[in-house]
Backbone of each chain as ProteinMPNN parsed JSONL, in Angstrom:
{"seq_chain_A": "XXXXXXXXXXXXXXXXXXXXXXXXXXXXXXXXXXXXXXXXXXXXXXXXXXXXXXXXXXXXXXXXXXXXXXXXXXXXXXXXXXXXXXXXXXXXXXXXXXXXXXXXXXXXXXXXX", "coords_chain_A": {"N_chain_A": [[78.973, 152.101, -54.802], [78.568, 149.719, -52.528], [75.914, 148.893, -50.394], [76.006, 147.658, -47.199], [74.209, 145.284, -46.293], [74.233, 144.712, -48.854], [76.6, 143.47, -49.197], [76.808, 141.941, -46.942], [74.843, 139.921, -48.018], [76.706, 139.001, -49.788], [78.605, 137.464, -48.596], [77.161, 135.623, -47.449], [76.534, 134.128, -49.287], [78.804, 133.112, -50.023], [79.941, 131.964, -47.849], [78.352, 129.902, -48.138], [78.447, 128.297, -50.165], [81.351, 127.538, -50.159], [80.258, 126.012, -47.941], [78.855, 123.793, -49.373], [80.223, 122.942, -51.181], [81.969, 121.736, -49.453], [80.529, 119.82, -48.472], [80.079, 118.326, -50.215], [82.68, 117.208, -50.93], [82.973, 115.458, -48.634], [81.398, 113.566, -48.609], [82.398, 112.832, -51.081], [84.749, 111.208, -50.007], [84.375, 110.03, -47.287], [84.4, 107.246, -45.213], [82.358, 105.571, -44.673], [78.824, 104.491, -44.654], [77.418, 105.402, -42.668], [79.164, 108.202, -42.24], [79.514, 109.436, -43.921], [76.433, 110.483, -44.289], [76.706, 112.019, -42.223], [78.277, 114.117, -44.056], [76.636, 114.836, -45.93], [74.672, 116.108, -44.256], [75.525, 118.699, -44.09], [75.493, 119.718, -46.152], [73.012, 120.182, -46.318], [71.427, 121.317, -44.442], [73.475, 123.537, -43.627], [74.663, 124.624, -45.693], [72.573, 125.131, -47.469], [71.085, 126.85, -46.027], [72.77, 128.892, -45.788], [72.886, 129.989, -48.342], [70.193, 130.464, -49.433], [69.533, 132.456, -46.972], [71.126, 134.531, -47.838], [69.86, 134.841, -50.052], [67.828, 135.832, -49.598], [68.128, 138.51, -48.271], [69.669, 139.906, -50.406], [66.964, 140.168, -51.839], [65.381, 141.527, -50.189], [62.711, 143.12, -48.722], [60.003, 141.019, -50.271], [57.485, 139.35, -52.197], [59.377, 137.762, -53.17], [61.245, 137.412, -51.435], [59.494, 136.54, -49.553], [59.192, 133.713, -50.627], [61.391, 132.383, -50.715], [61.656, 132.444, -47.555], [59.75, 129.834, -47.573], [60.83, 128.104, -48.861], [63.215, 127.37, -47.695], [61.798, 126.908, -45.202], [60.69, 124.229, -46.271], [62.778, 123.091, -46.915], [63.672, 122.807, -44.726], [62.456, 121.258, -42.884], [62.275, 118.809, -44.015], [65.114, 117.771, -44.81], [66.617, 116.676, -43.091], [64.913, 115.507, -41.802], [64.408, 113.38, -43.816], [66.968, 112.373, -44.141], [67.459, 111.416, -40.951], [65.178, 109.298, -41.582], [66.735, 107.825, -43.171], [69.004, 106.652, -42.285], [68.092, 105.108, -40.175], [66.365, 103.628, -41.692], [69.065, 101.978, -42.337], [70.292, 101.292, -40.07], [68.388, 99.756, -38.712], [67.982, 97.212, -40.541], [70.382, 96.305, -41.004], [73.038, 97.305, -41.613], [76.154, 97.816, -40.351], [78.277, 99.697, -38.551], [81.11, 101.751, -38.462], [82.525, 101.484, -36.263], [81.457, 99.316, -35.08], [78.402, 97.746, -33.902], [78.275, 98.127, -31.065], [77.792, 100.584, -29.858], [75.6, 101.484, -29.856], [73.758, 99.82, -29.673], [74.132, 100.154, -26.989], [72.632, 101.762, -25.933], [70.327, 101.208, -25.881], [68.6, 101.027, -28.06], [65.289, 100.881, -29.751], [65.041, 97.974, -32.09], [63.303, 96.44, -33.07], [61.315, 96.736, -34.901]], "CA_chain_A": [[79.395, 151.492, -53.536], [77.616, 148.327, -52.089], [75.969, 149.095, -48.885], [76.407, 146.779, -45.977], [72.959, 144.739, -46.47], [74.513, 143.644, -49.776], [78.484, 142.621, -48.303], [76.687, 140.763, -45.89], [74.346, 138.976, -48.217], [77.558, 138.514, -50.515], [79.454, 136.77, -47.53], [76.64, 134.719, -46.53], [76.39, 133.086, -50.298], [79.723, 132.531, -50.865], [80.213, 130.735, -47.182], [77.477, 128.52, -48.442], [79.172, 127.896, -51.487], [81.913, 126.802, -48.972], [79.921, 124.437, -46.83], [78.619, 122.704, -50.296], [81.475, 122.06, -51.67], [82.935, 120.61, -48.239], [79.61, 118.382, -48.252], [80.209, 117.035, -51.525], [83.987, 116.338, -50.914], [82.727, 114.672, -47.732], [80.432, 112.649, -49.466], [83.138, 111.397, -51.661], [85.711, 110.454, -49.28], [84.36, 109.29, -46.32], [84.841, 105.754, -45.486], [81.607, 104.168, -44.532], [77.633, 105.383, -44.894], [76.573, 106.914, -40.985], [80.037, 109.032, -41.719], [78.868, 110.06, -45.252], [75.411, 110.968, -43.676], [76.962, 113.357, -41.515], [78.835, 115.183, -44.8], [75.448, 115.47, -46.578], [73.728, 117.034, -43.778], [76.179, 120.095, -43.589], [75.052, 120.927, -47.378], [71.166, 120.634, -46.262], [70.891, 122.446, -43.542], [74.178, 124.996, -43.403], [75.004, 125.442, -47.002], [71.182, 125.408, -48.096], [70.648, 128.206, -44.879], [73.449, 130.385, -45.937], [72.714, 130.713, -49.853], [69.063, 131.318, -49.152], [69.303, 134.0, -46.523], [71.914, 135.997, -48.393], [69.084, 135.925, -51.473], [66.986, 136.996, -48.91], [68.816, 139.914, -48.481], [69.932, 140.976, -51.654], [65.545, 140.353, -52.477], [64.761, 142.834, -49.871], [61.108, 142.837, -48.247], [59.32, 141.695, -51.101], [57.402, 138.392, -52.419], [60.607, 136.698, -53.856], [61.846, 136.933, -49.802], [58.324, 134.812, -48.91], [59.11, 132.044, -51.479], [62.316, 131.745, -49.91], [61.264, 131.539, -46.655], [58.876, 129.056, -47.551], [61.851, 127.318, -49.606], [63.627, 127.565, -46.445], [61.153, 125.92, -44.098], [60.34, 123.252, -46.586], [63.843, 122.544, -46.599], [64.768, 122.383, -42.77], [61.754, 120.174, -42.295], [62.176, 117.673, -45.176], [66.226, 117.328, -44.823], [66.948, 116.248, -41.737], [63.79, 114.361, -41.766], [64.794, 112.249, -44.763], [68.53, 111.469, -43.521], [67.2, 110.063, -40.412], [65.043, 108.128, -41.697], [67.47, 106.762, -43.846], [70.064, 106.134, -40.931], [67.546, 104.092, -39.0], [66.361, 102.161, -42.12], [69.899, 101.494, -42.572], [70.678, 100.429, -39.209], [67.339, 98.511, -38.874], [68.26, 96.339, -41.777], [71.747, 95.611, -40.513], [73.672, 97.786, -42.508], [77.324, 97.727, -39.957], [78.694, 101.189, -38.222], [82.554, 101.407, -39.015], [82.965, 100.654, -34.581], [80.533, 97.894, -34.844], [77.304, 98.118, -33.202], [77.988, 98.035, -29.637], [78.369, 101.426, -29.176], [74.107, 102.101, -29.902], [72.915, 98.769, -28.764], [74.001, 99.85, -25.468], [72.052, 102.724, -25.663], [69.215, 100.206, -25.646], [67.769, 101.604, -28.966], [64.789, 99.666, -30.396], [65.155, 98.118, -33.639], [62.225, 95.672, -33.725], [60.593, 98.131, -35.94]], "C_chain_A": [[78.262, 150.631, -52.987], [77.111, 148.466, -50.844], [75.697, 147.545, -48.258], [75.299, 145.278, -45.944], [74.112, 143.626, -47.498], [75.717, 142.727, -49.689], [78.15, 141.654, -47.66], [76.045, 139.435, -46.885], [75.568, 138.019, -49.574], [78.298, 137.027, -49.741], [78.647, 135.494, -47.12], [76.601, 133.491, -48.182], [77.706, 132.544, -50.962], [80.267, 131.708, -49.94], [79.215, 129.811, -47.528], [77.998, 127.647, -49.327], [80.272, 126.803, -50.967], [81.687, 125.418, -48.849], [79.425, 123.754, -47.994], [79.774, 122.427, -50.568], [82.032, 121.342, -50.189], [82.357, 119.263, -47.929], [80.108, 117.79, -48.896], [81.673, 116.44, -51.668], [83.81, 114.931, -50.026], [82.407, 113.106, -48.307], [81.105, 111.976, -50.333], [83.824, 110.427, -50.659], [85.616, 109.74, -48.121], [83.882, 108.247, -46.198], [83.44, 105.497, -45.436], [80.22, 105.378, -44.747], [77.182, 106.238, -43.85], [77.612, 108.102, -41.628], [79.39, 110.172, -43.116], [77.204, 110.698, -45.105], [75.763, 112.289, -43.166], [77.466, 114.555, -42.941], [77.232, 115.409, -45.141], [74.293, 116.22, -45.689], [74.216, 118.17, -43.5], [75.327, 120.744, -44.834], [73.268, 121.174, -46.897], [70.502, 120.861, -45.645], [72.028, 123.777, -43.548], [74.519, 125.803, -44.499], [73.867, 125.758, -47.873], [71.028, 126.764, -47.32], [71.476, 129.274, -45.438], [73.298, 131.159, -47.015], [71.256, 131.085, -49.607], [68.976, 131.838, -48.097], [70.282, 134.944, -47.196], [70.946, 135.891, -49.581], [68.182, 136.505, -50.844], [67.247, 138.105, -48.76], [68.941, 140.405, -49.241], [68.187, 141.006, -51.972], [65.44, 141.412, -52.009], [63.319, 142.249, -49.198], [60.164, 142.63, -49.142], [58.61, 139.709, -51.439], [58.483, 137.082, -52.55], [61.17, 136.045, -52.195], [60.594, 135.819, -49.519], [58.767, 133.978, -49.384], [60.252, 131.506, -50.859], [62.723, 131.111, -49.036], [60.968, 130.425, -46.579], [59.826, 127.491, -48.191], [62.52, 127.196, -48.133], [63.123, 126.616, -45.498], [60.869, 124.707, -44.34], [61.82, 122.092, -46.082], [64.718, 121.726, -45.224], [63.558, 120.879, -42.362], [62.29, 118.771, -42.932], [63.61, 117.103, -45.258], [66.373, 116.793, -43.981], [65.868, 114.972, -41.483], [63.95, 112.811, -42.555], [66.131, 111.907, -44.406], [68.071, 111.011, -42.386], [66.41, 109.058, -39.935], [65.745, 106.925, -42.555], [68.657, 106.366, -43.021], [69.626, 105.485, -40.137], [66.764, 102.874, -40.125], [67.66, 101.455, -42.173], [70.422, 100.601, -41.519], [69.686, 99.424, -38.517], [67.918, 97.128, -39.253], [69.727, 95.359, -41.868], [73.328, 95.809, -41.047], [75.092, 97.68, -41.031], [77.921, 99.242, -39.547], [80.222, 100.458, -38.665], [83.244, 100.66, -37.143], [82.29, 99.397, -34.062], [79.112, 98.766, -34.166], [77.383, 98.563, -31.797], [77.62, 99.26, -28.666], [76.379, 102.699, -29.211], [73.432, 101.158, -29.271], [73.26, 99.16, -27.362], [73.03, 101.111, -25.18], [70.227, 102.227, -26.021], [67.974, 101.042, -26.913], [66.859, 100.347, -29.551], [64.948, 99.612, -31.484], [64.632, 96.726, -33.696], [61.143, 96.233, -34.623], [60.481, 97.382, -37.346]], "O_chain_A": [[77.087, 150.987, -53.079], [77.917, 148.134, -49.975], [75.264, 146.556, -48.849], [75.793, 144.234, -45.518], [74.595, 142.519, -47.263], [75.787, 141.544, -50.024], [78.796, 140.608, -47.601], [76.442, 138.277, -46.755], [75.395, 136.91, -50.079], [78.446, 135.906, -50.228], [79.172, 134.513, -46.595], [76.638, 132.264, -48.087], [77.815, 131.848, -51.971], [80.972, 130.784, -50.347], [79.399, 128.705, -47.02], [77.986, 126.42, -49.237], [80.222, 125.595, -51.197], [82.212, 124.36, -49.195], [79.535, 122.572, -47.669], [80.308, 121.465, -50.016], [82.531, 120.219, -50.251], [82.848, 118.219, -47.501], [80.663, 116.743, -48.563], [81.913, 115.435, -52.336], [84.198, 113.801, -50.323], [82.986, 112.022, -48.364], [80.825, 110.806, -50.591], [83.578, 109.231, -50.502], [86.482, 108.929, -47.795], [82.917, 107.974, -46.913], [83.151, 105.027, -46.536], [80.337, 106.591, -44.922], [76.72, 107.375, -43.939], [77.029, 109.186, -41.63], [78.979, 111.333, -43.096], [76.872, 111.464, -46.01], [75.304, 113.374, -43.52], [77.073, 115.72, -42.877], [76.658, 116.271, -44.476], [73.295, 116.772, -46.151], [73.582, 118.867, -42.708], [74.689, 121.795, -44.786], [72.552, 122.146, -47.137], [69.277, 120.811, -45.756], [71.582, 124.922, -43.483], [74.666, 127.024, -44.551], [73.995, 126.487, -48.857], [70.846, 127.778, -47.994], [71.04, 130.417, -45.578], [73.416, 132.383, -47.073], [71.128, 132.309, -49.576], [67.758, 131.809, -47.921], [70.14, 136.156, -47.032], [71.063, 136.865, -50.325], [67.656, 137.541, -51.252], [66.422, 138.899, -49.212], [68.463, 141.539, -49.26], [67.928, 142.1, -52.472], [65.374, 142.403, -52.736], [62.984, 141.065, -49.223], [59.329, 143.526, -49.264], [59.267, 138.813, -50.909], [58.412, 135.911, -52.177], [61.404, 134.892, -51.834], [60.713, 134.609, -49.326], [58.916, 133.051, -48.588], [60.256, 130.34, -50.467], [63.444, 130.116, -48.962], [61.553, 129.702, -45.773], [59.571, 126.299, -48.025], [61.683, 126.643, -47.418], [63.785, 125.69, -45.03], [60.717, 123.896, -43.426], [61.947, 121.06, -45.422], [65.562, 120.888, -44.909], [63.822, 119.842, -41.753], [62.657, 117.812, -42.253], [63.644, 115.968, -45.732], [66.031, 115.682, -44.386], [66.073, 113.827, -41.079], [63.744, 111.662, -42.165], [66.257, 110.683, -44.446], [68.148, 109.785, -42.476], [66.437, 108.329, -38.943], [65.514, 105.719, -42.641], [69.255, 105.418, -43.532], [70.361, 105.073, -39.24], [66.552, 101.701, -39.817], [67.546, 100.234, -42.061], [70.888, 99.484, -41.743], [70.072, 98.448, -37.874], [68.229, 96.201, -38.504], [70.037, 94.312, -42.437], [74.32, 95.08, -41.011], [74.38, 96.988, -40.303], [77.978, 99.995, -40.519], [80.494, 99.31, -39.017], [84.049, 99.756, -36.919], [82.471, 98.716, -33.052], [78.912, 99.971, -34.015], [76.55, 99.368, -31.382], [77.317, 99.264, -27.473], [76.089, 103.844, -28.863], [72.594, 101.431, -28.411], [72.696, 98.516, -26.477], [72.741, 101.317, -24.001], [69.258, 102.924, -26.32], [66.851, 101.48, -26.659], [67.29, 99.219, -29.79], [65.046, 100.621, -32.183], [65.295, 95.849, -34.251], [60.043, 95.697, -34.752], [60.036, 97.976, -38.328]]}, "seq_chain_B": "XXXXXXXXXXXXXXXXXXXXXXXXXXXXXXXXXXXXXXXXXXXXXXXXXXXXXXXXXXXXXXXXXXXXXXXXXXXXXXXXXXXXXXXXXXXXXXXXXX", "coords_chain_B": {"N_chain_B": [[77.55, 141.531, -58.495], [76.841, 139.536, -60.286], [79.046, 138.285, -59.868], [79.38, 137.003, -58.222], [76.98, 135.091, -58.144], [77.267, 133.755, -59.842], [79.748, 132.206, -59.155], [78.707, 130.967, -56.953], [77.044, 129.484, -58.137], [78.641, 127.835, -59.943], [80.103, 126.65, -58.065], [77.969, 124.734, -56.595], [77.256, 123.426, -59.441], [79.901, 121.796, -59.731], [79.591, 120.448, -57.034], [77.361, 118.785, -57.522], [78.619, 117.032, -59.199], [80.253, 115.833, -57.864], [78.507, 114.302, -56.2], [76.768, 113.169, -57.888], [78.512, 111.156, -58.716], [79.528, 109.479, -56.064], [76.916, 108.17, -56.133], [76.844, 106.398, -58.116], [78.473, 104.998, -57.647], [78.285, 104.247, -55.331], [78.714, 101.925, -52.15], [76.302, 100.706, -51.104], [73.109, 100.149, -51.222], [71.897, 102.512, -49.464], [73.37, 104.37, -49.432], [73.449, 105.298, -52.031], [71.024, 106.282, -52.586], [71.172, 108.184, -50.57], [72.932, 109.951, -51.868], [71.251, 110.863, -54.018], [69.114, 111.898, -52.854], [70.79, 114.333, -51.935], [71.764, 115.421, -53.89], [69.191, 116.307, -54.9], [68.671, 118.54, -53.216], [70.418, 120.392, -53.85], [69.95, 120.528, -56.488], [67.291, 122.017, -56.333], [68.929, 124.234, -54.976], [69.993, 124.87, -56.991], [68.12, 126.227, -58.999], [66.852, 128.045, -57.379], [69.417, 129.859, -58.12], [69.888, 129.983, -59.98], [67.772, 131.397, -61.468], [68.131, 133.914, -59.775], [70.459, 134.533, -61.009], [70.141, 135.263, -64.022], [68.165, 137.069, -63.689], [65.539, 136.799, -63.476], [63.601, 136.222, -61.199], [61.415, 134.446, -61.088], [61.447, 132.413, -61.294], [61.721, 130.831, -58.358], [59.438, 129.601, -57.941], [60.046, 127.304, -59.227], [61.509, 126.338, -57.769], [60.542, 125.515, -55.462], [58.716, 123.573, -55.726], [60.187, 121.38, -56.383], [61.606, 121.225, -54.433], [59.346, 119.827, -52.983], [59.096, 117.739, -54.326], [61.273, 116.203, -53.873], [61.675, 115.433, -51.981], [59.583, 113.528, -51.036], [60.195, 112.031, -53.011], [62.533, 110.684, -51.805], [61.429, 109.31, -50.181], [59.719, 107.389, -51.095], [62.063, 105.805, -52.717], [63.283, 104.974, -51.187], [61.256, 102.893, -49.595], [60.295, 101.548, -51.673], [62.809, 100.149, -51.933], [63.149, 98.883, -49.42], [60.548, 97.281, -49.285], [59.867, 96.211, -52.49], [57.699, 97.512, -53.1], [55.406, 100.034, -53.55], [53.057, 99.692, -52.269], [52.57, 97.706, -50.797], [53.03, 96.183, -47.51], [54.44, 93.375, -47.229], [56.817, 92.136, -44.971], [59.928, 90.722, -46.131], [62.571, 88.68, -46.116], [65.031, 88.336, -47.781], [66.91, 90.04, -48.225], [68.597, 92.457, -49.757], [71.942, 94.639, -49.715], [73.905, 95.425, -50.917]], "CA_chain_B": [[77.133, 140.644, -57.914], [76.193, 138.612, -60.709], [80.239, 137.294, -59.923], [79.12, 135.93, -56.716], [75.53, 134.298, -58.114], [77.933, 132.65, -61.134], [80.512, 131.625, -58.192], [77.942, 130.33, -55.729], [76.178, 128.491, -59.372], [79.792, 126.84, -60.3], [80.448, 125.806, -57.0], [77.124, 123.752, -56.568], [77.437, 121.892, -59.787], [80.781, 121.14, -59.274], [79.37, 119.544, -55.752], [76.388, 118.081, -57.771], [79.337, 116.229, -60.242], [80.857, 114.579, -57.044], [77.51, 113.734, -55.275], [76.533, 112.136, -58.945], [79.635, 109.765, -58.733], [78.951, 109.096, -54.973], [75.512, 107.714, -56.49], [76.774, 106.09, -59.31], [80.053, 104.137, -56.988], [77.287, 103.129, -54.321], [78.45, 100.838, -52.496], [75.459, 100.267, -51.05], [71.452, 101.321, -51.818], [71.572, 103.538, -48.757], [74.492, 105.609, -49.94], [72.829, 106.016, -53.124], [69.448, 107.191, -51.815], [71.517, 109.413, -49.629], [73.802, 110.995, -52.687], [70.342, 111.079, -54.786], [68.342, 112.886, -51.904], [71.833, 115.395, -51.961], [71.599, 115.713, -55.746], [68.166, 117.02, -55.076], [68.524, 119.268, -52.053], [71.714, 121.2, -54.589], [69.45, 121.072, -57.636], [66.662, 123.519, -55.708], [69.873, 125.484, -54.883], [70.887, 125.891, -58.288], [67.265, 126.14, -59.921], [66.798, 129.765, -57.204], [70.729, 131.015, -57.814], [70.157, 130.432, -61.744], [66.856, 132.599, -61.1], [68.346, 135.676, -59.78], [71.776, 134.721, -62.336], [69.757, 135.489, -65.225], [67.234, 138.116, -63.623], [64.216, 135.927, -62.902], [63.321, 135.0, -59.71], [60.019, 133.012, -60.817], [62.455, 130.407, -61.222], [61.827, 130.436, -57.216], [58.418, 128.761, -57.991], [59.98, 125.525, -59.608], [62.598, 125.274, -56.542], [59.589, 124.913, -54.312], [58.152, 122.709, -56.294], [61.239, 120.487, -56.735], [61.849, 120.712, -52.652], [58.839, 119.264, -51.854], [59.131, 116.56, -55.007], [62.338, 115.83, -53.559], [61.137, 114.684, -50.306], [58.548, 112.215, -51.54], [60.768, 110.812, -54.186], [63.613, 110.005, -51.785], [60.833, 108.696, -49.16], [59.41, 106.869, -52.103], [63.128, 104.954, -53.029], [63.523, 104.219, -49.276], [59.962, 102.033, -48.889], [60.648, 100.561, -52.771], [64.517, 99.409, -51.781], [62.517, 97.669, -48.521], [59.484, 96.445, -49.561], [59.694, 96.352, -53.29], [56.235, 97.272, -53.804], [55.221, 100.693, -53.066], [51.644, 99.456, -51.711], [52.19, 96.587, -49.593], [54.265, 96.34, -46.391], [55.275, 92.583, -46.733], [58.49, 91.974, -45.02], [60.77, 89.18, -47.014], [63.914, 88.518, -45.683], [65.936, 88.353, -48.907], [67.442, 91.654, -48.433], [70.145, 92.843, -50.759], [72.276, 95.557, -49.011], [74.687, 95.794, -51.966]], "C_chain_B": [[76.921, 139.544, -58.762], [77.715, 137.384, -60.778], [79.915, 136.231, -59.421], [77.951, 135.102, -56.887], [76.682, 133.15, -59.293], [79.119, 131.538, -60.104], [79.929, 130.516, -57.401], [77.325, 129.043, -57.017], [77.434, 127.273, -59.216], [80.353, 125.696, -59.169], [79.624, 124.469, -56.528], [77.092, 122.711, -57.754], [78.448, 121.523, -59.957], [80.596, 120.047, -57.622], [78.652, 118.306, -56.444], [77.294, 116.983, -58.531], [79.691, 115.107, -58.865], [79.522, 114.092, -56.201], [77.006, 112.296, -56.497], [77.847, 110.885, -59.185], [79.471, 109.332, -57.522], [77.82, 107.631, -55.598], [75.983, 106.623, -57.181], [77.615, 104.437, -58.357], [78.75, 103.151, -56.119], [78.379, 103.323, -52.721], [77.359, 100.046, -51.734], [74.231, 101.102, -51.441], [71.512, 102.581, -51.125], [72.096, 104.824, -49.106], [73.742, 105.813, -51.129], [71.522, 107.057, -53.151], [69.967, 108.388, -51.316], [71.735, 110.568, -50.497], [72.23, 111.421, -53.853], [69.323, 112.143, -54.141], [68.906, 114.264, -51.866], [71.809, 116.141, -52.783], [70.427, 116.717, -55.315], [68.13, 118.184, -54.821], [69.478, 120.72, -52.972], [70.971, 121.499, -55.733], [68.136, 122.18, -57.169], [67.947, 124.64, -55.399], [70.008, 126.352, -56.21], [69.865, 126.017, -59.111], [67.264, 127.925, -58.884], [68.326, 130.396, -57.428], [70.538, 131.455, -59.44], [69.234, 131.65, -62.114], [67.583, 133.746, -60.935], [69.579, 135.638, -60.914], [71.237, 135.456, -63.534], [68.35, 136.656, -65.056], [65.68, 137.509, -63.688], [63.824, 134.914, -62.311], [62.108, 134.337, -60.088], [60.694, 132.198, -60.665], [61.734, 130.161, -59.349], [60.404, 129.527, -56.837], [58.603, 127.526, -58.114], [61.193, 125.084, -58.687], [61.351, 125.041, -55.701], [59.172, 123.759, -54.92], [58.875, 121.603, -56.028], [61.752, 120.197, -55.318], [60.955, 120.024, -52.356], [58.827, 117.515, -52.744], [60.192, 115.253, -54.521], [62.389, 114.407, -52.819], [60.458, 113.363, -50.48], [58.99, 111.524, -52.327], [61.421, 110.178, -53.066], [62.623, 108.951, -50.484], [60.312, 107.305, -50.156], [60.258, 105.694, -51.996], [63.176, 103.89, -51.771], [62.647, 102.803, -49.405], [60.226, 101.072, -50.072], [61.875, 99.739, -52.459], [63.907, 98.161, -50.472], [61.814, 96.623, -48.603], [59.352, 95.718, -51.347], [58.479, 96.806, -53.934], [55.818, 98.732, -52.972], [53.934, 100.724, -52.332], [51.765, 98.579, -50.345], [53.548, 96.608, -48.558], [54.569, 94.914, -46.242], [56.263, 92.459, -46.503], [59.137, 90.686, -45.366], [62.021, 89.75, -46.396], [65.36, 88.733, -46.422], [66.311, 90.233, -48.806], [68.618, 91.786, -49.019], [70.92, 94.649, -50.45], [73.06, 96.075, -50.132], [74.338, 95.73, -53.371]], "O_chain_B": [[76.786, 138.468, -58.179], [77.753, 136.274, -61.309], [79.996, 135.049, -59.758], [77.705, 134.339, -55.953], [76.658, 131.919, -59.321], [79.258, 130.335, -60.326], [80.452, 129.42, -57.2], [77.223, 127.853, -56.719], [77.333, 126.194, -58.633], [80.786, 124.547, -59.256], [80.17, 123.423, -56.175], [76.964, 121.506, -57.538], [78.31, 120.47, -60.579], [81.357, 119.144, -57.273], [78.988, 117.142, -56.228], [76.748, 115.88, -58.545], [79.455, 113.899, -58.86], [79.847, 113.257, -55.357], [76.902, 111.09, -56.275], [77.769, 109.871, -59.879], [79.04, 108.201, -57.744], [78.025, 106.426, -55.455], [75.416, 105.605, -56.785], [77.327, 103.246, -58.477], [78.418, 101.969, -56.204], [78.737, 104.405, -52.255], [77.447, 98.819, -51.699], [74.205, 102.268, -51.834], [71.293, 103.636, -51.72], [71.577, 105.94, -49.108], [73.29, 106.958, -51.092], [71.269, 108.173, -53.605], [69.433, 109.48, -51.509], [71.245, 111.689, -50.359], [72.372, 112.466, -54.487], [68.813, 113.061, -54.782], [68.184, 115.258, -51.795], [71.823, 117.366, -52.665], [70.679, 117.921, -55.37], [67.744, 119.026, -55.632], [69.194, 121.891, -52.722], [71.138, 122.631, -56.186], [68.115, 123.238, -57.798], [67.782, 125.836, -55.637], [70.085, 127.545, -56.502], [70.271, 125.973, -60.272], [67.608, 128.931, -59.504], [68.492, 131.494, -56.896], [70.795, 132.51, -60.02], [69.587, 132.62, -62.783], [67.694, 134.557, -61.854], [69.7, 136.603, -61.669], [71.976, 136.304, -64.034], [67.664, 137.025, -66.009], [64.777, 138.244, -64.088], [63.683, 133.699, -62.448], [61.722, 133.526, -59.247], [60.56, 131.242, -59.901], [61.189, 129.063, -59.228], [60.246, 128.914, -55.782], [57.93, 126.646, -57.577], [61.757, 123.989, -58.701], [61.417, 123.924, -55.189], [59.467, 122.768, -54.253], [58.282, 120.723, -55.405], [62.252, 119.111, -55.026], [61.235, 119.299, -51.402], [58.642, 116.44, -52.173], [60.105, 114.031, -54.65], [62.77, 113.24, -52.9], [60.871, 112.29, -50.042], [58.478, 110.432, -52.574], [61.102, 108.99, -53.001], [63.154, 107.963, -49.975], [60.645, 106.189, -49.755], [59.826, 104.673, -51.462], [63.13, 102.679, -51.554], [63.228, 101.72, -49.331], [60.393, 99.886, -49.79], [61.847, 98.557, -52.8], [64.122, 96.95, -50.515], [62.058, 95.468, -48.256], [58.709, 94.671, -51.421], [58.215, 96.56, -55.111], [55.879, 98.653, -51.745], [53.666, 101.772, -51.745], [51.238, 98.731, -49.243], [54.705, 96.95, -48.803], [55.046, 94.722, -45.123], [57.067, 92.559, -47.43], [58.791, 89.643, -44.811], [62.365, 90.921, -46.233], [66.421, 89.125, -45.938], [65.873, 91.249, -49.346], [69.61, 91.144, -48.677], [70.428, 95.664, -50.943], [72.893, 97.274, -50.354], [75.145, 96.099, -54.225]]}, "name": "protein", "num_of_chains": 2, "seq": "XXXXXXXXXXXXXXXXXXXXXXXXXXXXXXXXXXXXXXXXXXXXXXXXXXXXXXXXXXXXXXXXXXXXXXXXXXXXXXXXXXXXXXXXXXXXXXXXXXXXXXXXXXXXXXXXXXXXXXXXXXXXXXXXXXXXXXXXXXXXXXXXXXXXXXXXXXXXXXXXXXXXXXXXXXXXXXXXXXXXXXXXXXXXXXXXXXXXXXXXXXXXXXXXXXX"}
């Protein structure tokens, strides 16, 4: 019998499993690049978070849990970080939202950068 | 458990197949960078699930590794797709979006 520790860390790697696959459908189908941004940041922060804390769990208190962490923190910093800077070179550069621009230029963002 | 590590495996490179056509379709650089940065972020997934799949977590050494390679490659693509020249920051106008 599986105690409760391990159900949970079952549950937490198979909603991850989930939220990847929903990224990567995303990521095919949606129309334009900001919208396709948004799918790929579900897998690399919610579906990266959920499969590594349920191996945290099934590890237990033990080295393998540090590396995870550390996998973990690299991750939260370095994802999010790299999508938006690639959503502000993109709209730098003059890449086109699917509503047009108007709806950031009024939010008086600079983009003499 | 080793259902749910083979489940959670199948499911990621079945993501990684449609992120690699993403990449491949385009239709512009950014989207590719994006689905190539994605690719990455899924291949550390599936370098620690294959680890415990097969009963050795060192593997969890070459996902760190490969998270932080990740990062610097896709920062890397970014500054090359701008500048062409990973050294110099001239800006040229000729920009090719597609």
């Amino acid at each position: 019998m599986a105690s409760p520790i391990e159900v949970l860390s079952w549950v937490l790697i198979l909603a991850g499993s989930v939220f990847v696959i929903i990224g990567g459908i995303g990521l095919l189908r949606l129309p334009d690049f900001y919208t396709r941004i948004h799918a790929a940041g579900i897998t690399d922060t919610l579906g990266t978070w959920l499969i590594l804390i349920g191996l945290m769990l099934h590890e237990g208190f033990s080295l393998g849990t540090a590396k995870l962490a550390m996998l973990l923190f690299f991750l939260l910093a370095t994802g999010p970080l790299a999508t938006h800077a690639l959503a502000k070179a993109a709209y730098i550069r003059g890449l086109d939202p699917l509503q047009g621009r108007e709806l950031v230029d009024r939010h008086e963002v600079d983009d003499n950068a | 458990m080793i259902g749910i590590y083979a489940a959670a495996t199948a499911a990621i490179v079945v993501c990684m197949g449609l992120t690699l056509i993403r990449s491949i379709a385009g239709p512009t650089v950014f989207d590719r960078i994006l689905a190539v940065n994605s690719f990455g972020t899924k291949t550390v997934l599936l370098i620690a699930l294959i680890g415990y799949l097969s009963g050795r977590p060192d593997f969890l050494d070459l996902a760190l590794v490969y998270a932080l390679m990740n990062f610097i490659g896709t920062i890397a693509a970014m500054k090359f797709t701008r500048f062409g020249d990973l050294a110099g920051m001239e800006d040229d106008d000729s920009e090719e979006l597609y």
